[in-house]
SETIMAR-376984 format. One record per atom (N, C-alpha, C): residue in three letters; atom name; x, y, z. Coordinates in nm, 2 decimals. Example, Ala and Ser with C-alpha at 12.3 -4.5 7.8 and 13.67 -1.06 7.14 Angstrom:
BEGIN
ATOM  rest  atom       x       y       z
ATOM   ala     N    1.32   -0.57    0.78
ATOM   ala    CA    1.23   -0.45    0.78
ATOM   ala     C    1.32   -0.33    0.78
ATOM   ser     N    1.28   -0.22    0.71
ATOM   ser    CA    1.37   -0.11    0.71
ATOM   ser     C    1.29    0.00    0.79
***
This chain:
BEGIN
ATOM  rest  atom       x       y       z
ATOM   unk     N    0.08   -0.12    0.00
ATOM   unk    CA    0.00    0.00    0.00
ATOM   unk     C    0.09    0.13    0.00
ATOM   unk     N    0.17    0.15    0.09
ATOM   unk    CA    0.32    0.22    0.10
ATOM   unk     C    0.35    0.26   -0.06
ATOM   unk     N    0.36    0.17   -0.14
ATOM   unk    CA    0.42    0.17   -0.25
ATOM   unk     C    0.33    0.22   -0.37
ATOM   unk     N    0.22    0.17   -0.32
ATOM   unk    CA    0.11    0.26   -0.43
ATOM   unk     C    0.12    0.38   -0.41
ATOM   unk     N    0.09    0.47   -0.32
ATOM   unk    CA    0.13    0.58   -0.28
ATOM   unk     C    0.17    0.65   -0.30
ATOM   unk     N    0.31    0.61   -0.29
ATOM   unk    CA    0.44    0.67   -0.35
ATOM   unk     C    0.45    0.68   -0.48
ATOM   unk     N    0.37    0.60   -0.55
ATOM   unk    CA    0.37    0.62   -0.72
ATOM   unk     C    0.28    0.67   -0.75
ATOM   unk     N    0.15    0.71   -0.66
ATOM   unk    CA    0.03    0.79   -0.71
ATOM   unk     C    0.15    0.90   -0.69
ATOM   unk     N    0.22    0.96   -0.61
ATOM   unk    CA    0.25    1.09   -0.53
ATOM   unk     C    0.35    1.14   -0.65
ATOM   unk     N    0.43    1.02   -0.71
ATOM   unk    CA    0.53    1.04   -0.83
ATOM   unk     C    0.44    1.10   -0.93
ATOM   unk     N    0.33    1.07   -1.00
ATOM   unk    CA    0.26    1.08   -1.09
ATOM   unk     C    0.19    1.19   -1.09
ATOM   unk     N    0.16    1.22   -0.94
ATOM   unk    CA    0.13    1.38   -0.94
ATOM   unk     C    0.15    1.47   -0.98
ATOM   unk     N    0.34    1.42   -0.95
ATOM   unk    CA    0.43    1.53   -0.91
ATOM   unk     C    0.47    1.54   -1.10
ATOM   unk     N    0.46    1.46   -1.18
ATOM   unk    CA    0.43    1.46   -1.28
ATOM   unk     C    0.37    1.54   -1.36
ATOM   unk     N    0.24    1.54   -1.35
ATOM   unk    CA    0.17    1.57   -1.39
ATOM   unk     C    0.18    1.75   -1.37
ATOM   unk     N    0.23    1.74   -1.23
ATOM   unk    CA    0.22    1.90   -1.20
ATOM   unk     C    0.31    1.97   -1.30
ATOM   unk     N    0.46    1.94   -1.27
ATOM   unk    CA    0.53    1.94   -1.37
ATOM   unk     C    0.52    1.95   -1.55
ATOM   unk     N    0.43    1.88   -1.61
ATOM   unk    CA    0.39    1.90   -1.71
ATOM   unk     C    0.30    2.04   -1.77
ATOM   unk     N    0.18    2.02   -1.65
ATOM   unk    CA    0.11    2.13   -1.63
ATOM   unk     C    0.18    2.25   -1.65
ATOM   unk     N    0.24    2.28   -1.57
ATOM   unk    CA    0.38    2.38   -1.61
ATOM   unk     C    0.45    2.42   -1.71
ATOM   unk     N    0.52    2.31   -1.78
ATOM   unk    CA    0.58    2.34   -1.90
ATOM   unk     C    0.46    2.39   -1.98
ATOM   unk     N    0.36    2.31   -2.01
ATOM   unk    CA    0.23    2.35   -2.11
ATOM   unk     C    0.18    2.53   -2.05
ATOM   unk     N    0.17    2.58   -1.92
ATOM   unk    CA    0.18    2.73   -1.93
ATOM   unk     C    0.24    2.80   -1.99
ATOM   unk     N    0.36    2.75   -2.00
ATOM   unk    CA    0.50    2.81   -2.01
ATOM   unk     C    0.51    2.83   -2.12
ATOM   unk     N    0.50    2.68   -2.26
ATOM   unk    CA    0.48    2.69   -2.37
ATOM   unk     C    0.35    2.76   -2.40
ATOM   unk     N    0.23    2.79   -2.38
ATOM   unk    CA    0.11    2.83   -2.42
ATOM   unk     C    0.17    3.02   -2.43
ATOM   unk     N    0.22    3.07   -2.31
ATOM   unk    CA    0.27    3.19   -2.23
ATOM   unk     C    0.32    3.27   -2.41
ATOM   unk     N    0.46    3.14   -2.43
ATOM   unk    CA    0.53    3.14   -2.48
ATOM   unk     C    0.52    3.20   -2.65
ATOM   unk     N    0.36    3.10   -2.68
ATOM   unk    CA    0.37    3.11   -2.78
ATOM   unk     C    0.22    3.25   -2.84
ATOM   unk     N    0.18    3.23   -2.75
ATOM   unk    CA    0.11    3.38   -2.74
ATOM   unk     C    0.18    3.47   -2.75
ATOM   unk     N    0.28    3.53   -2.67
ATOM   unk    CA    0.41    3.61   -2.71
ATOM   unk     C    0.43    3.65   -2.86
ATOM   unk     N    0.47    3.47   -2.88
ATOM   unk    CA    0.51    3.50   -3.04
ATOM   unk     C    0.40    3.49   -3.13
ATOM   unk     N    0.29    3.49   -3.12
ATOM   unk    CA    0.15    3.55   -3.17
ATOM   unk     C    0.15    3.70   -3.17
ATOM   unk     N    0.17    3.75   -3.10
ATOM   unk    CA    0.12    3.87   -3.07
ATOM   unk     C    0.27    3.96   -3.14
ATOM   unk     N    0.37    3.89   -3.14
ATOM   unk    CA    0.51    3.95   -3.24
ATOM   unk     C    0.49    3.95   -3.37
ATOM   unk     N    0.44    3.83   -3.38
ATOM   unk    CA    0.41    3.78   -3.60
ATOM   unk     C    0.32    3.90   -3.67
ATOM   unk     N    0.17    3.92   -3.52
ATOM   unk    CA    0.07    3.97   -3.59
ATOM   unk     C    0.14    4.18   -3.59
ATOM   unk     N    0.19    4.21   -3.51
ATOM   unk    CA    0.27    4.35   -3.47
ATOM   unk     C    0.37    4.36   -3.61
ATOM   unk     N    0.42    4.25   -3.69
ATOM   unk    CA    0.49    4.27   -3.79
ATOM   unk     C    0.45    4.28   -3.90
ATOM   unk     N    0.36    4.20   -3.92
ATOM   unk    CA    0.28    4.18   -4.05
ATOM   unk     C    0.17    4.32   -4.01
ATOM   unk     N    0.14    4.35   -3.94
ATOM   unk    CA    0.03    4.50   -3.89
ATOM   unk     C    0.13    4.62   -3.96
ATOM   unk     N    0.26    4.62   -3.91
ATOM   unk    CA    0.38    4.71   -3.93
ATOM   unk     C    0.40    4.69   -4.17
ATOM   unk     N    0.43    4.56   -4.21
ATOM   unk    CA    0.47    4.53   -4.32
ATOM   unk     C    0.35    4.57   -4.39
ATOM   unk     N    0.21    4.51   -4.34
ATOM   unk    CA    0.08    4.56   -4.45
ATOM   unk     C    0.09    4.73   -4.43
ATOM   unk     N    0.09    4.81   -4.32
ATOM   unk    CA    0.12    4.96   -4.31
ATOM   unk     C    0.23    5.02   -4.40
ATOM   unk     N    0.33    4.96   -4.42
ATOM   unk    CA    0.40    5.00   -4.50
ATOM   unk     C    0.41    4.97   -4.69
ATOM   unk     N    0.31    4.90   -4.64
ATOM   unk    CA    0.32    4.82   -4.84
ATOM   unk     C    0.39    4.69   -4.85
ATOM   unk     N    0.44    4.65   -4.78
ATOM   unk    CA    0.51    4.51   -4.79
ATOM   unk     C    0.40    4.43   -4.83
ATOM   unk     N    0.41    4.33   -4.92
ATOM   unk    CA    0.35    4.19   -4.95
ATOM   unk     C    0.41    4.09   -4.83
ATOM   unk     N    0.29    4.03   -4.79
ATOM   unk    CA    0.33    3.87   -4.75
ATOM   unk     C    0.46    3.81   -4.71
ATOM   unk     N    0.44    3.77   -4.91
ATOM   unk    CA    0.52    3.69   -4.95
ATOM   unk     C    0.71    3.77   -4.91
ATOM   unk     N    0.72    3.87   -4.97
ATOM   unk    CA    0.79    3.96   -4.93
ATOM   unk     C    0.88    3.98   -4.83
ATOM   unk     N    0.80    3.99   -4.72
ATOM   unk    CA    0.84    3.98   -4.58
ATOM   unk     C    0.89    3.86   -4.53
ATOM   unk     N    0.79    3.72   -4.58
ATOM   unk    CA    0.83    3.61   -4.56
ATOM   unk     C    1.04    3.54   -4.61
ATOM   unk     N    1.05    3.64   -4.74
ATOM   unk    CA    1.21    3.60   -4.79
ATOM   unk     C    1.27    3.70   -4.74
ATOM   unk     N    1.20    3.83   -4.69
ATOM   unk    CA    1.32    3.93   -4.58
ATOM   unk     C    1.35    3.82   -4.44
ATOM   unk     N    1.29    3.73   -4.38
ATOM   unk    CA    1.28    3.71   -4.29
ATOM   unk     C    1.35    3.57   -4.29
ATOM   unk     N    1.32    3.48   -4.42
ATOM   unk    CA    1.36    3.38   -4.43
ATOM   unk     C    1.45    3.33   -4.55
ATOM   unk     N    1.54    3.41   -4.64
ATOM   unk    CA    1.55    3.38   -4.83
ATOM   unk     C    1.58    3.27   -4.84
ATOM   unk     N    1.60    3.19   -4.78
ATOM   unk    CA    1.62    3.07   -4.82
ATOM   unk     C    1.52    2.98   -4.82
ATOM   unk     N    1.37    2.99   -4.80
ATOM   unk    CA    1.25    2.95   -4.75
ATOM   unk     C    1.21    2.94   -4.96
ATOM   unk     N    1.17    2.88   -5.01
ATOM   unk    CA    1.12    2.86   -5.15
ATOM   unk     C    0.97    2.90   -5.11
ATOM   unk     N    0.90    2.95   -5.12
ATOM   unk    CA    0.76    2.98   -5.15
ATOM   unk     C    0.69    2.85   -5.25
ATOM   unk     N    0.63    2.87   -5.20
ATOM   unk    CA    0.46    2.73   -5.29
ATOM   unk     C    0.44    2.83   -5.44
ATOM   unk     N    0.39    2.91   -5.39
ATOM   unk    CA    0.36    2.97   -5.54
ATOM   unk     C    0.51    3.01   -5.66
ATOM   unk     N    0.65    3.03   -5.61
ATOM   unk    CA    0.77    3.02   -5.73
ATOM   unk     C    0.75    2.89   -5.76
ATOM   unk     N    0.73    2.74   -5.70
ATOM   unk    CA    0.76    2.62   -5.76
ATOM   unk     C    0.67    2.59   -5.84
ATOM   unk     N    0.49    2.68   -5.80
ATOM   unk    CA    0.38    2.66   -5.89
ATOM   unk     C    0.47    2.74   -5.98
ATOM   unk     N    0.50    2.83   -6.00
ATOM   unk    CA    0.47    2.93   -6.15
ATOM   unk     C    0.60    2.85   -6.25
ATOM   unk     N    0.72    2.82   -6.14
ATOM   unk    CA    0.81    2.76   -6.25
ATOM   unk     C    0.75    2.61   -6.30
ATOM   unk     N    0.67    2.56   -6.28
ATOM   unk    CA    0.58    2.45   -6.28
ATOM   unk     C    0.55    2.45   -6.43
ATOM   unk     N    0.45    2.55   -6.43
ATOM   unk    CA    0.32    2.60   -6.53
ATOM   unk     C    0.39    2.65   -6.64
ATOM   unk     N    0.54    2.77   -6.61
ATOM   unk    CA    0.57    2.81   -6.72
ATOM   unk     C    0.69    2.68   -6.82
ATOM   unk     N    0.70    2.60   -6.74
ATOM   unk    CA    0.79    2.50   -6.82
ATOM   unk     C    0.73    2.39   -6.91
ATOM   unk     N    0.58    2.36   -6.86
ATOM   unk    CA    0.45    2.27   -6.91
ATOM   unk     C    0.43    2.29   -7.02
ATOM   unk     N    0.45    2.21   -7.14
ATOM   unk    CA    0.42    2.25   -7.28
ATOM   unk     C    0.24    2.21   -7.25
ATOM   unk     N    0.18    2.29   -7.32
ATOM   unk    CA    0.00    2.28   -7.37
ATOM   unk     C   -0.01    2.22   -7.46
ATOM   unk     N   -0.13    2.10   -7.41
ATOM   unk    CA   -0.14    1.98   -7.44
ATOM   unk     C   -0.25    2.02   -7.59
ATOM   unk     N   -0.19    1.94   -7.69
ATOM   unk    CA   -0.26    1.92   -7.84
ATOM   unk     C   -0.43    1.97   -7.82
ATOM   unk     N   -0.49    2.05   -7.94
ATOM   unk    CA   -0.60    2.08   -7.89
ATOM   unk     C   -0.63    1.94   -7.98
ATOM   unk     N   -0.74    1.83   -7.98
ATOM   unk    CA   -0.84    1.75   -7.99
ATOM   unk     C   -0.99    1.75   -8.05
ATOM   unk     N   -0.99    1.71   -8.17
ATOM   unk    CA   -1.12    1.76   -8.24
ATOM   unk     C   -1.20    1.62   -8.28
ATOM   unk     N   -1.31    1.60   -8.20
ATOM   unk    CA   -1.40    1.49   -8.21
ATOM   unk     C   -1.55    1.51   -8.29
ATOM   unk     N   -1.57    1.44   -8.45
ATOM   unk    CA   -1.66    1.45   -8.48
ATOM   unk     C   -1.80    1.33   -8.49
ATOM   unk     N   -1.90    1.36   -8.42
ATOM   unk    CA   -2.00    1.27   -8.39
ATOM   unk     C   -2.06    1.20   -8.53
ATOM   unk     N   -2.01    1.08   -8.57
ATOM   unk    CA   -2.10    1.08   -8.69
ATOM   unk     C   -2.29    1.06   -8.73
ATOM   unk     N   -2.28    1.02   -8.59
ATOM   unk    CA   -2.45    0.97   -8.59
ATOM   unk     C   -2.51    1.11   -8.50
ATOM   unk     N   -2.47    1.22   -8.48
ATOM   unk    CA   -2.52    1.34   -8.45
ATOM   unk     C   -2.46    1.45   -8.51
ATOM   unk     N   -2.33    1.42   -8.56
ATOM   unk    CA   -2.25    1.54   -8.61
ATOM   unk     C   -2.23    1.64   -8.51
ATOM   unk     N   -2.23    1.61   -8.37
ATOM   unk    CA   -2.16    1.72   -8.24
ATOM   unk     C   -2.01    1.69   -8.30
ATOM   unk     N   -2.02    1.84   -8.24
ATOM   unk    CA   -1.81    1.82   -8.24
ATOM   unk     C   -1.77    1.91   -8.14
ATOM   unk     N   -1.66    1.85   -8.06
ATOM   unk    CA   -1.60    1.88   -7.92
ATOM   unk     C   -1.47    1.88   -7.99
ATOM   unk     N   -1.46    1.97   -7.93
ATOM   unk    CA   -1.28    2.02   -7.90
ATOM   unk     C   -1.22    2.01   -7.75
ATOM   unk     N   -1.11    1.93   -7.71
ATOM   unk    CA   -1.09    1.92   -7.60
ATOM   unk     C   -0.90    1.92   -7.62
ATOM   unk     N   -0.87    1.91   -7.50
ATOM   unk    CA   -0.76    1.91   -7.45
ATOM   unk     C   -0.69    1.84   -7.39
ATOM   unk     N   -0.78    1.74   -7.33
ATOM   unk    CA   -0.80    1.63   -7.25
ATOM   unk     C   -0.94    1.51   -7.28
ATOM   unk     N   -0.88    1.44   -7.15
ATOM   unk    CA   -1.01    1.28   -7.20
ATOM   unk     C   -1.12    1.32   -7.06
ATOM   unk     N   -1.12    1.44   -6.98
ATOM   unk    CA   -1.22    1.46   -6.88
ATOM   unk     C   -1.34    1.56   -6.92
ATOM   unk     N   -1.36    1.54   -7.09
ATOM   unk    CA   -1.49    1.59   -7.11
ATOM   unk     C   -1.62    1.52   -7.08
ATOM   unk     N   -1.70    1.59   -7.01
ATOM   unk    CA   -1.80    1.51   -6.99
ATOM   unk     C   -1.88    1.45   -7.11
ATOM   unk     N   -1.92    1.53   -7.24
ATOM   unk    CA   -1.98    1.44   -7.33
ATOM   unk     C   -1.88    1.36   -7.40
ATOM   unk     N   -1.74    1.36   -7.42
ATOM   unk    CA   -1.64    1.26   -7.45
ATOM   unk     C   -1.68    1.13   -7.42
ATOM   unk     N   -1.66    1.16   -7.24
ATOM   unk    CA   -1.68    1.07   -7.18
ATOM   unk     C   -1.79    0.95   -7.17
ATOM   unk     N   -1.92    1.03   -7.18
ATOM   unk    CA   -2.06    0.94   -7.22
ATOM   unk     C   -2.01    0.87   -7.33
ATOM   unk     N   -1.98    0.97   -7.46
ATOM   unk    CA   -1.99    0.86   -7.62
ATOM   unk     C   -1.89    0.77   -7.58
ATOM   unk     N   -1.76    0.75   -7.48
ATOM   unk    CA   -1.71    0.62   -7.47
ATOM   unk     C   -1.75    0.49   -7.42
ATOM   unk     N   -1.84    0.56   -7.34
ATOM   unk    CA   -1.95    0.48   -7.23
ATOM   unk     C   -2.03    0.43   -7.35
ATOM   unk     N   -2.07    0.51   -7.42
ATOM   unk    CA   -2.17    0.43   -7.53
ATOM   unk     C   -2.17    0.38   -7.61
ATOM   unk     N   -2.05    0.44   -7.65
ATOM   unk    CA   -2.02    0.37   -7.82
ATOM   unk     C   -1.86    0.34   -7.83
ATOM   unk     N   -1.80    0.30   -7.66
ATOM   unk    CA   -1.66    0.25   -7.66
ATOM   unk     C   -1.54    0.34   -7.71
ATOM   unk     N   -1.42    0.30   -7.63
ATOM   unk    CA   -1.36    0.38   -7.66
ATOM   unk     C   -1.29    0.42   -7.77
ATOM   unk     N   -1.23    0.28   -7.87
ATOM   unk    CA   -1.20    0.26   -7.97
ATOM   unk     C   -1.26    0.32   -8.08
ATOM   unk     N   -1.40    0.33   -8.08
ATOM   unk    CA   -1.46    0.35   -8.18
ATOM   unk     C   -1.47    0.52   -8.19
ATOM   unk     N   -1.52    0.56   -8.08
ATOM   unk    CA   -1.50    0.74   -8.03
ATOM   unk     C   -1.33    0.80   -8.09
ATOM   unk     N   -1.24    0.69   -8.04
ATOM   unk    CA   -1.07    0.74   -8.13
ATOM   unk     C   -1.09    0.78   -8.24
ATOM   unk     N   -1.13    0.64   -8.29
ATOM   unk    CA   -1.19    0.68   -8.43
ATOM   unk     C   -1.23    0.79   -8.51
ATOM   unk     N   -1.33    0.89   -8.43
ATOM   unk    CA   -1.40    1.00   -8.46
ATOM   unk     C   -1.34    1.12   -8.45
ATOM   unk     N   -1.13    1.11   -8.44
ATOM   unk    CA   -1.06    1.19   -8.40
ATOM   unk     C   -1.01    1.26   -8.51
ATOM   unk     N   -1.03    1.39   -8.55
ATOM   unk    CA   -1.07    1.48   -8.68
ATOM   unk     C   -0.90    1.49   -8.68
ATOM   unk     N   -0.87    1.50   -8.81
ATOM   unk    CA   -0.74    1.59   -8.84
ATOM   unk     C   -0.80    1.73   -8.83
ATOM   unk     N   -0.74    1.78   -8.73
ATOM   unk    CA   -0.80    1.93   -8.67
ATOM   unk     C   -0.65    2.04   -8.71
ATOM   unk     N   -0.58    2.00   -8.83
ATOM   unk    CA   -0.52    2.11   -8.89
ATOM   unk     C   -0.58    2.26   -8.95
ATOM   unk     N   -0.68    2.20   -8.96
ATOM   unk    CA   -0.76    2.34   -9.06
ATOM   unk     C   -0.81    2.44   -8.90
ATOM   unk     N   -0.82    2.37   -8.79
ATOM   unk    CA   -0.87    2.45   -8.72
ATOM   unk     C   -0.75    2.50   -8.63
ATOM   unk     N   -0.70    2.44   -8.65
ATOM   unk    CA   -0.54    2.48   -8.59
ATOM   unk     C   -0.47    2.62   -8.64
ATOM   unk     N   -0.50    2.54   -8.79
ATOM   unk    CA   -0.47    2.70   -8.86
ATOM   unk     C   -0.55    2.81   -8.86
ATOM   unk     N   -0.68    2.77   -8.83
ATOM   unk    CA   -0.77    2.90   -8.77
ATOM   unk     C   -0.74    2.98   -8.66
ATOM   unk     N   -0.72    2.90   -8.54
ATOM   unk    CA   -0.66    2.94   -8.42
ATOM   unk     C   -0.51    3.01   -8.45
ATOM   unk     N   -0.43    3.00   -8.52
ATOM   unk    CA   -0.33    3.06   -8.54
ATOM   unk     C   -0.33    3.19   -8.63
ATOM   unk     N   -0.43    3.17   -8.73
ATOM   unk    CA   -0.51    3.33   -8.77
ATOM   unk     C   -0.54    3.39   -8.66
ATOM   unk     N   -0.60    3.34   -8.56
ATOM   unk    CA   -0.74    3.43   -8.50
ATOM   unk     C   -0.59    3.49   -8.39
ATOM   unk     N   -0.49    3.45   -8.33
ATOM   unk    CA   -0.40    3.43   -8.23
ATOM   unk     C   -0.32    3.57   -8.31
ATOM   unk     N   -0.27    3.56   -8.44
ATOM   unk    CA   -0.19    3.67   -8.51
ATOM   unk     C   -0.27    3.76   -8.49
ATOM   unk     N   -0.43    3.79   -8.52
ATOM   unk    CA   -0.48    3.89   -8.54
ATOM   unk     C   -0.48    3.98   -8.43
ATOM   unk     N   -0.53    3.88   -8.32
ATOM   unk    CA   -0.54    3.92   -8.20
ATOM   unk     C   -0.38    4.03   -8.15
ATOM   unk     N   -0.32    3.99   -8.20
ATOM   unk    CA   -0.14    3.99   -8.15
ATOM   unk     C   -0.14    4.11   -8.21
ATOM   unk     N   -0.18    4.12   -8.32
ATOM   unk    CA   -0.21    4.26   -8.44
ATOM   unk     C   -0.34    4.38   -8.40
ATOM   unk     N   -0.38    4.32   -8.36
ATOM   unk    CA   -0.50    4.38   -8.31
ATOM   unk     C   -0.45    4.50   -8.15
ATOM   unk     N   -0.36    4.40   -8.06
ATOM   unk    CA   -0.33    4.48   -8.00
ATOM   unk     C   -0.22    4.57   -8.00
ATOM   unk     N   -0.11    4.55   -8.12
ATOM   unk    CA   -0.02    4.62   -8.14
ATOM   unk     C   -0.07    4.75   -8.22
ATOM   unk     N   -0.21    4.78   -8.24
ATOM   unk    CA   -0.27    4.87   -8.31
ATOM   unk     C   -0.23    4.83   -8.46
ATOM   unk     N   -0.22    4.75   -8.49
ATOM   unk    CA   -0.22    4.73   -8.65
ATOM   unk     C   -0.34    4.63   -8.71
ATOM   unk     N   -0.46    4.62   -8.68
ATOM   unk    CA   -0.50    4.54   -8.74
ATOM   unk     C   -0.52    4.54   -8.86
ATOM   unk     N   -0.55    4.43   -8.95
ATOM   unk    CA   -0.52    4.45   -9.09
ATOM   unk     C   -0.70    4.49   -9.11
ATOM   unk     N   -0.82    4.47   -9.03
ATOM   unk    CA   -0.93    4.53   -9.09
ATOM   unk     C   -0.97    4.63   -9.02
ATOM   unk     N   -1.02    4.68   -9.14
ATOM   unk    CA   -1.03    4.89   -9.07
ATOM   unk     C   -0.94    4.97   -9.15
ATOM   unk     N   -0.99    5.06   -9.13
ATOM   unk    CA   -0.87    5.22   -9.17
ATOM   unk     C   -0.73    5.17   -9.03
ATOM   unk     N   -0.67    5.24   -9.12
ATOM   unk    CA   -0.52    5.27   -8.99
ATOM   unk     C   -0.57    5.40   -8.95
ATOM   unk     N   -0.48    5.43   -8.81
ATOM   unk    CA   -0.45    5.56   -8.80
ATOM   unk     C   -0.34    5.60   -8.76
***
């Protein structure tokens, strides 16, 4: 009985102990709550971005959004895809195989056979690359329809 005792009394003293540190760290980290939000209050007052502050504070820290954008800008764009329906004559242009009506006519009429209905989409290719120059012309103020000025 002696001996139980003495290990409830250890376990206490434990626990008290614990209790403690956990003040200490809670104390602690409110502190440094109340520091983060005084700097970022101070950085948004003066014009600082975020992100900004975060590589004054840390530069060797990589950001989520540089590994997105060097991500995206290195990604070649995927073939555009021209599907003509023969027993409706729909035609989808996609980029990908997560079109939803793609997806039904494989469901219905297999996938093999839907390949099949896969257009030589040069002519529209080369439209898109008309419409892409124009556009490119259009903003350099040169378009070729209209008066100039």
């Amino acid at each position: 009985m002696l001996k139980d005792t003495s290990s409830i009394q250890e376990l206490i003293a434990q626990r008290d102990e614990l209790d403690r540190k956990i003040r200490e760290a809670t104390e602690l980290l409110d502190k440094h709550k109340e520091f983060a939000s005084q700097v970022i209050e101070m950085a948004v007052s003066e014009g600082i971005l975020l992100d900004q502050l975060a590589l004054m504070i840390s530069p060797n820290v990589i950001l989520k959004s540089d590994t997105q954008a060097e991500t995206k800008s290195d990604r070649k764009r995927r073939k555009m895809k021209l599907y003509r329906n023969p027993h409706t004559n729909e035609v989808i242009e996609t980029r990908g195989g997560n079109h939803k009506t793609l997806k039904a006519w494989k469901k219905e009429y297999g996938n093999d056979v839907v390949e099949s209905w896969l257009s030589d989409n040069e002519d529209s290719q080369a439209e898109n690359t008309e419409s892409e120059a124009e556009a490119a012309t259009t903003l350099d103020g040169q378009s070729d329809s209209g008066p100039q000025s």
